[in-house]
Legacy VTK file of the C-alpha trace (Angstrom):
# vtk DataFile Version 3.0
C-alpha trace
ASCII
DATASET POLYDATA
POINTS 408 float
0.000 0.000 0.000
1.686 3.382 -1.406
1.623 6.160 1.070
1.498 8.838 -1.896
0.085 12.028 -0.802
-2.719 12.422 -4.308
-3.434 10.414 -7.689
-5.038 11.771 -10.621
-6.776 8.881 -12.498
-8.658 8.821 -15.611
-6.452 11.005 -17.749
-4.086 10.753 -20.782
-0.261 11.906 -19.898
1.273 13.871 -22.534
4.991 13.162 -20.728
7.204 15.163 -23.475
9.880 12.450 -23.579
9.899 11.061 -26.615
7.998 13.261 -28.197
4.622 13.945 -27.207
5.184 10.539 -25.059
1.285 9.854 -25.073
-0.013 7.373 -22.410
-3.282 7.026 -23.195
-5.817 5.654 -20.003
-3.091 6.739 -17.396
-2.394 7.833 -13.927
0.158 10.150 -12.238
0.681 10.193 -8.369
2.088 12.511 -6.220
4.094 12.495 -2.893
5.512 15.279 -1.001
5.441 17.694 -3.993
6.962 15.315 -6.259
5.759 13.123 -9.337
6.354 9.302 -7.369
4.528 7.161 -10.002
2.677 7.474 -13.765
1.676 5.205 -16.252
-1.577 2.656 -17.061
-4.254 3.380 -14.685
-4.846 -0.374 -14.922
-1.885 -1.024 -13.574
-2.051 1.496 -10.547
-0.405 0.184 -7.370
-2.675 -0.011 -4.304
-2.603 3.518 -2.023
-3.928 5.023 0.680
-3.902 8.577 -1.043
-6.549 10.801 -2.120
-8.164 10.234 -5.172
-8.740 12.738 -7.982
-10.504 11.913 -11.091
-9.442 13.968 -13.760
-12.306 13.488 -16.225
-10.372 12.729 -19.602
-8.328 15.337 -19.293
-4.644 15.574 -20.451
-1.973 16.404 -18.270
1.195 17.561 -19.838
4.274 19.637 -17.573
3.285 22.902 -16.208
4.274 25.242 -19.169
6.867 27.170 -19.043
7.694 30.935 -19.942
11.243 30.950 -20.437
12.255 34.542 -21.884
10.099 37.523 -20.444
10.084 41.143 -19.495
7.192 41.058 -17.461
8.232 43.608 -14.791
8.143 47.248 -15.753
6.214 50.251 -15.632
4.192 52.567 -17.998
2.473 51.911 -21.359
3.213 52.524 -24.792
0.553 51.794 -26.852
0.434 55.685 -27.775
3.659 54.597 -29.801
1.813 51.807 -31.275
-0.971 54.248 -31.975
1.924 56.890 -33.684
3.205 54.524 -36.027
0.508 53.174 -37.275
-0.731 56.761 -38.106
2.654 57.297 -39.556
5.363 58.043 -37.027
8.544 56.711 -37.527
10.934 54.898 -35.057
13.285 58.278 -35.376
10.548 60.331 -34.546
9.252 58.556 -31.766
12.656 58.365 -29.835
13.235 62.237 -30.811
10.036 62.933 -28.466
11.276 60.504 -25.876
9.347 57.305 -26.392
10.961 53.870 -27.234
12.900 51.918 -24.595
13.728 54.980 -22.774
10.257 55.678 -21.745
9.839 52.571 -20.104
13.410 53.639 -18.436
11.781 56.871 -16.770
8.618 55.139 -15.746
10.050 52.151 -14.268
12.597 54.156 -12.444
10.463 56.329 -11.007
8.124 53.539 -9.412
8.264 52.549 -6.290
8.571 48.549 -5.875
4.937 48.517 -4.981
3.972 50.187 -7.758
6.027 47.746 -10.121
4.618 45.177 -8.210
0.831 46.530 -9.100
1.532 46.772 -12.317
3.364 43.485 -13.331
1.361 41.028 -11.151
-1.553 41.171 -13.892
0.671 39.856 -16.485
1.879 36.955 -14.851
-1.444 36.185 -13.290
-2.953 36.074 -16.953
0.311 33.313 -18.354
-0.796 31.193 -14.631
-4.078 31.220 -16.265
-3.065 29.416 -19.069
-1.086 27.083 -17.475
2.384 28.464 -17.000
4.172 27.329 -13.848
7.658 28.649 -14.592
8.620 32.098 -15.642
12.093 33.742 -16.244
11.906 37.497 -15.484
14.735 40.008 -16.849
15.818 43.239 -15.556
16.732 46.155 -18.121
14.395 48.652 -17.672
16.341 50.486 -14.979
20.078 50.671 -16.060
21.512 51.554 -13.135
22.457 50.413 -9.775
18.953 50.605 -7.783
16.477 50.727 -10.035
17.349 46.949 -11.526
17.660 45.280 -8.240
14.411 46.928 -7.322
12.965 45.454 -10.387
14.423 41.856 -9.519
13.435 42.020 -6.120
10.297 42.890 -7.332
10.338 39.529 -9.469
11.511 37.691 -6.785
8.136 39.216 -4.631
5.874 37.280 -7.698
7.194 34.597 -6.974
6.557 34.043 -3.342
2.685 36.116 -3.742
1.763 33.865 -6.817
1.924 30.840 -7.004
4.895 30.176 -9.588
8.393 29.765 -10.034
10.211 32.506 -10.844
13.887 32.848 -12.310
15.397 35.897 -12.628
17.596 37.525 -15.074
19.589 40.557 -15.080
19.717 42.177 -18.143
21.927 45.538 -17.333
23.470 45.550 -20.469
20.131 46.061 -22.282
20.465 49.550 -23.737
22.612 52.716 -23.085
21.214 55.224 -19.916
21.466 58.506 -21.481
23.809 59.531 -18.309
26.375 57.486 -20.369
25.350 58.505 -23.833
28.241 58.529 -26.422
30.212 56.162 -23.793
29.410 52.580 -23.959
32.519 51.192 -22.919
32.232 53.210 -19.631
28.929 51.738 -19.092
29.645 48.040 -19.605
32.679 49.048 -17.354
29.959 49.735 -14.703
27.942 46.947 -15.046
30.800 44.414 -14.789
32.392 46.230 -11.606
29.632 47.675 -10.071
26.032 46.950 -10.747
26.486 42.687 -11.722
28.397 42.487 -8.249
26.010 44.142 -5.929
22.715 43.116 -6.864
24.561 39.252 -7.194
25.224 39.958 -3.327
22.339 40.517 -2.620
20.983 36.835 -3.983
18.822 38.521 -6.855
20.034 37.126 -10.312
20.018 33.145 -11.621
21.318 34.331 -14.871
23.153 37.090 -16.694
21.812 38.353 -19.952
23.332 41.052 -22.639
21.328 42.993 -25.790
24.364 42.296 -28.644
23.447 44.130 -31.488
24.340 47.164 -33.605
21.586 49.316 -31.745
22.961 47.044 -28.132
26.262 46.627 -26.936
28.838 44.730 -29.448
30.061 41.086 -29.087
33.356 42.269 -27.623
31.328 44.214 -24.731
29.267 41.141 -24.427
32.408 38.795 -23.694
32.949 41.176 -20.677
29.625 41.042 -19.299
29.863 37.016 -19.767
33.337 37.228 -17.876
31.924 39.331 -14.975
29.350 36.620 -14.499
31.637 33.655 -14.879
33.264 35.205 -12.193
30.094 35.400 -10.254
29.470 31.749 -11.338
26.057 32.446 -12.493
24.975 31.220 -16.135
24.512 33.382 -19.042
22.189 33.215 -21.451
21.948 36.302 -24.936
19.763 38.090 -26.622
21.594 37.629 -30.191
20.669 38.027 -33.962
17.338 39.815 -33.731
18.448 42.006 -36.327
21.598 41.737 -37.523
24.349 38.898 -37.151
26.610 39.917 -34.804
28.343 36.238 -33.581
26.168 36.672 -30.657
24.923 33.349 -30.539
28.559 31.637 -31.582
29.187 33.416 -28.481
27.043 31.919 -26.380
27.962 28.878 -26.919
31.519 29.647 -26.534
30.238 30.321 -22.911
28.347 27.562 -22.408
25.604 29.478 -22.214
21.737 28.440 -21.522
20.252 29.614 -24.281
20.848 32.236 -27.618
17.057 34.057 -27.909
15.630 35.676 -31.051
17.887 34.442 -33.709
16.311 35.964 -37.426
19.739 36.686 -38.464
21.414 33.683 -36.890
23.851 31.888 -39.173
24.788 28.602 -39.881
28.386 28.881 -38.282
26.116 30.388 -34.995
23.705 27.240 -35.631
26.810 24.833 -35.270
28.294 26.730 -32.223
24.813 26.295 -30.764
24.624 22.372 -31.899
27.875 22.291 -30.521
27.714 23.170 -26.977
23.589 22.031 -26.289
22.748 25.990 -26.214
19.006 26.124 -26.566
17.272 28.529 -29.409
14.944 30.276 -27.635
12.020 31.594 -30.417
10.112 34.809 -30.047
7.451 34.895 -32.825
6.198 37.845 -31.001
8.328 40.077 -31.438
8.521 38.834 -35.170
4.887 39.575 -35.356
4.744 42.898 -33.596
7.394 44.091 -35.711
6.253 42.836 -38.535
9.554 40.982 -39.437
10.556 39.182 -42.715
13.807 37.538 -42.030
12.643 34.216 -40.591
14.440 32.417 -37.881
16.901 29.370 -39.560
14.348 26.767 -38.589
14.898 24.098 -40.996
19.002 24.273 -39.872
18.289 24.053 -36.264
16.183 21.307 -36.346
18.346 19.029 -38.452
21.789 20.401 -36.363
18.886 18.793 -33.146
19.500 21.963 -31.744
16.784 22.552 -28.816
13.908 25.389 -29.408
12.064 26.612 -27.196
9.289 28.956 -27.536
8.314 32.335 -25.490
6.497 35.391 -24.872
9.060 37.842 -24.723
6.577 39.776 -23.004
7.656 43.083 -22.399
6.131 47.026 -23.794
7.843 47.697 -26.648
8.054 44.744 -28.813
5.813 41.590 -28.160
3.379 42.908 -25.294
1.594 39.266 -25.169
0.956 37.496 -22.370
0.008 34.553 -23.882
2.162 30.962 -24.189
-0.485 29.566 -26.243
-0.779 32.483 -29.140
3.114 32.207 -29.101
3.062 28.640 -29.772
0.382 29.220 -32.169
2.396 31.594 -34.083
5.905 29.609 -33.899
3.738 27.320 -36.300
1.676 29.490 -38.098
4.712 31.471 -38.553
8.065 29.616 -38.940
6.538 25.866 -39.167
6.971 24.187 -35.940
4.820 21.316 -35.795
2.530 21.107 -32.772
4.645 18.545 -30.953
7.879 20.966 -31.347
5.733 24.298 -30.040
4.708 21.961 -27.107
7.940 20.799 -26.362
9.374 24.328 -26.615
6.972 25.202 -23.714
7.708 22.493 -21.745
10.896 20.309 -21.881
13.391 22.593 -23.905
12.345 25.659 -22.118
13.375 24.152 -18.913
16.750 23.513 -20.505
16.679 27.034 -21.333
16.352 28.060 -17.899
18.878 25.396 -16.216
15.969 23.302 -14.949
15.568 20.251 -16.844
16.353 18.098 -13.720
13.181 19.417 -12.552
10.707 20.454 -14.901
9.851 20.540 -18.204
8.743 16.647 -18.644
6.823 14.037 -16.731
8.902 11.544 -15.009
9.162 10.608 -11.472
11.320 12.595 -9.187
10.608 15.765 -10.421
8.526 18.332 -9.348
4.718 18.049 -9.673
4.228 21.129 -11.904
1.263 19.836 -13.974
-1.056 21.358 -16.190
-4.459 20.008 -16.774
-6.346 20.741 -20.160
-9.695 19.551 -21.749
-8.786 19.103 -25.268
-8.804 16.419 -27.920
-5.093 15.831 -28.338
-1.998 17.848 -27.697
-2.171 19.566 -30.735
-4.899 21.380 -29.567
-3.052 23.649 -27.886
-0.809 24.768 -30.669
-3.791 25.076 -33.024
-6.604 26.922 -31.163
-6.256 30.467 -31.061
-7.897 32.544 -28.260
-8.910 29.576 -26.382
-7.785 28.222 -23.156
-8.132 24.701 -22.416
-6.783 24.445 -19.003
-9.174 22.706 -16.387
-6.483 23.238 -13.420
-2.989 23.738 -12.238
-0.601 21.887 -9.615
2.338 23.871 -8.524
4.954 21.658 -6.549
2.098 18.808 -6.088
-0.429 21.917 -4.744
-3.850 22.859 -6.273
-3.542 26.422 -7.298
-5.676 28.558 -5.247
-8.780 29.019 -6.347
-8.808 25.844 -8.086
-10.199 25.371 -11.060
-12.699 22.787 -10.604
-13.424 20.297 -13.410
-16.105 20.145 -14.921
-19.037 17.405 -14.170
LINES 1 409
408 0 1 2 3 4 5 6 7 8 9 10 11 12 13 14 15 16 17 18 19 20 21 22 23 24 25 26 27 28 29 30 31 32 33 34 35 36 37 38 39 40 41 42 43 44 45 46 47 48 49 50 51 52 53 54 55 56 57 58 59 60 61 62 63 64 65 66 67 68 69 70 71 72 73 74 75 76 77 78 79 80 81 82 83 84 85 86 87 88 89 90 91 92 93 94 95 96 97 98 99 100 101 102 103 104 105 106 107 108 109 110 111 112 113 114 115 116 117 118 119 120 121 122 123 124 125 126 127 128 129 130 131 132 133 134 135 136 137 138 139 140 141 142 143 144 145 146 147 148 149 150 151 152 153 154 155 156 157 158 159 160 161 162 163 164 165 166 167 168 169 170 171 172 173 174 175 176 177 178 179 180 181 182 183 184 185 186 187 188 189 190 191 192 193 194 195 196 197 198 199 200 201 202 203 204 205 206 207 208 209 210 211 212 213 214 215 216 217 218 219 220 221 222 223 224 225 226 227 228 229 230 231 232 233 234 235 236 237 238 239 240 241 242 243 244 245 246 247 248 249 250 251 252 253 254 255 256 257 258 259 260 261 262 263 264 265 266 267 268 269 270 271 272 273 274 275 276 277 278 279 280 281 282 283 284 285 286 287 288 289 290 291 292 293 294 295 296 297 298 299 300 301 302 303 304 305 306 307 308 309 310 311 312 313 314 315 316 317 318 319 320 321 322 323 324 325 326 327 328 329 330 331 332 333 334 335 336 337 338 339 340 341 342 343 344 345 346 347 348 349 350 351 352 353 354 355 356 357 358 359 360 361 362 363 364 365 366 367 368 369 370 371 372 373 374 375 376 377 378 379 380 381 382 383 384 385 386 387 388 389 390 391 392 393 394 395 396 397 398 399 400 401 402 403 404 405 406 407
């Protein structure tokens, strides 16, 4: 007699090993927060533990949101309004709007404020089944105002119920305090800023912007140095718009993951093959943009080069907060199949956050994040748009509060 702490019967496991790694007529118990047993539900063990019957359902990982923005403050939908009635990108900027407007707003808000104003977005990913989320810094660009914004992260994840992993992202843009002086400013962010918000326990990873408009690949190597010294991970914004070796770079590093990737080329694909670094895809941004230059899909797959697929939710670029629509548009857009958006929301994007030990599949030992979804097949999820599926949520083996109750 198994002294497991719940089972959910009468479901099909979609365990994203192998595939979709169906197991049709299936089971999955749970003990002390932990997946302890899955397969047949005729061939259950005997338990003592409470029984939950999950009506049909499938149950695949808890998605996972590996490359977002999602704390910041302000709104610039009047520069989505400006361009569509003509503005250009020059113009904008010239009357203080792009990145730098989020820069003012989010420096001038107090952590509660952030907090107010970044909770809805995460709350509506949960509600879609997300249980992991990555959130970056890089809306404050200097000293206070990004550890406010990853403490602020940090704060999500103890008042939601999610696991958050932060990212700081100093090197994101030039402050205008250091216009004309870039190499001073990636000075400051190696010596000063990475060091004392790392002190205070704030950052799992280290991110950079390299780009023409960003910081170049040889600033980049110092940022990546600074954090090897730091021993945290780095992970790269690389070839949104130009090719700039970012992604080669990466790799180089050993790096989690190279995100973006339009302009990535097939030297950067083999670095990336190489060294396991995961492609993180933002159709998005793509989309919001209203990109051309498509991502080298076709070369990553056959290099088996990981992709996973994100939000990038942030204000000025891809404001979505929606997994589903982005795994929607990774096929509608660049030709994933279902099976490959799924598994970029699930198993690789746990790779691209240094957690495939404990998420990102169904398997026993790891952690009960588990997303429950009325639908026909896992496709669904890819192909729907506007819909959400999901019946109910476990976070760490726990019901998310208020539960979702399934339906009779």
């Amino acid at each position: 007699m198994h002294d497991w702490d719940l089972v959910i019967h009468n479901v099909h496991l979609a365990t994203m090993e192998n595939g979709y790694g169906e197991l049709r007529d299936a089971a999955i118990a749970i003990k002390d927060g932990r997946i302890a047993w899955l397969g047949r539900a005729a061939e259950l063990p005997a338990n003592s533990a409470e029984q939950i019957d999950g009506q049909g359902c499938w149950v695949t990982p808890g998605l996972i949101d590996c490359h977002t923005h999602s704390v910041y403050a302000g709104n610039r939908s009047d520069e989505f309004e400006a361009r569509l009635n003509g503005a250009s990108y020059e113009e904008i900027s010239r009357a203080g709007g792009g990145i730098m407007a989020t820069v003012r707003a989010t420096r001038a808000a107090s952590e509660g404020e952030l907090l107010r104003q970044s909770l809805p977005r995460v709350r509506a990913l949960l509600a879609e089944g997300v249980t992991t989320i990555e959130i970056k810094s890089g809306y404050g660009l200097e000293t206070g105002a990004e550890a406010r914004m990853l403490r602020v992260a940090r704060t999500i994840g103890r008042v939601l119920p999610v696991r958050v992993r932060t990212t700081f992202l100093g090197a994101h843009a030039l402050p205008p305090e250091f216009a004309g002086r870039s190499d001073d400013y990636i000075d400051h962010v190696c010596t000063q800023m990475l060091p004392a918000i790392a002190g205070e326990g704030l950052i799992d990873a280290v991110d950079a912007f390299c780009e023409r408009i960003g910081f170049s690949a040889a600033q980049t190597q110092r940022v990546f140095e600074a954090a090897r010294a730091l021993r945290l991970p780095v992970k790269l914004h690389a070839e949104q718009l130009s090719d700039q070796g970012g992604a080669a770079l990466v790799a180089r590093h050993q790096g989690l993951s190279a995100d973006h990737l339009e302009f990535l080329s097939d030297d950067g694909v083999a670095a990336m093959a190489q060294q396991g670094t995961v492609a993180v895809l933002l159709p998005g941004a793509y989309y919001f943009l209203r990109e051309t230059q498509m991502p080298p899909i076709a070369q990553l797959r056959a290099a088996g080069v990981p992709m996973a697929v994100s939000t990038d939710c942030n204000p000025g670029t891809s404001p979505m907060t929606s997994l589903l629509l982005a795994m929607n548009m990774a096929c509608t857009l660049w030709r994933l199949t279902p099976q490959e958006a799924l598994a970029g929301a699930t198993c690789h994007a746990a790779r691209a956050l240094g957690l495939q030990d404990e998420a990102g599949t169904l398997a026993i030992g790891k952690r009960a994040d588990l997303a429950l979804w009325r639908i026909a097949r896992p496709a669904d999820l890819a192909y729907a748009m506007g819909c959400n599926p999901c019946m109910a949520v476990l976070n760490g083996g726990s019901w998310r509060a208020p539960v979702v109750s399934l339906p009779d």
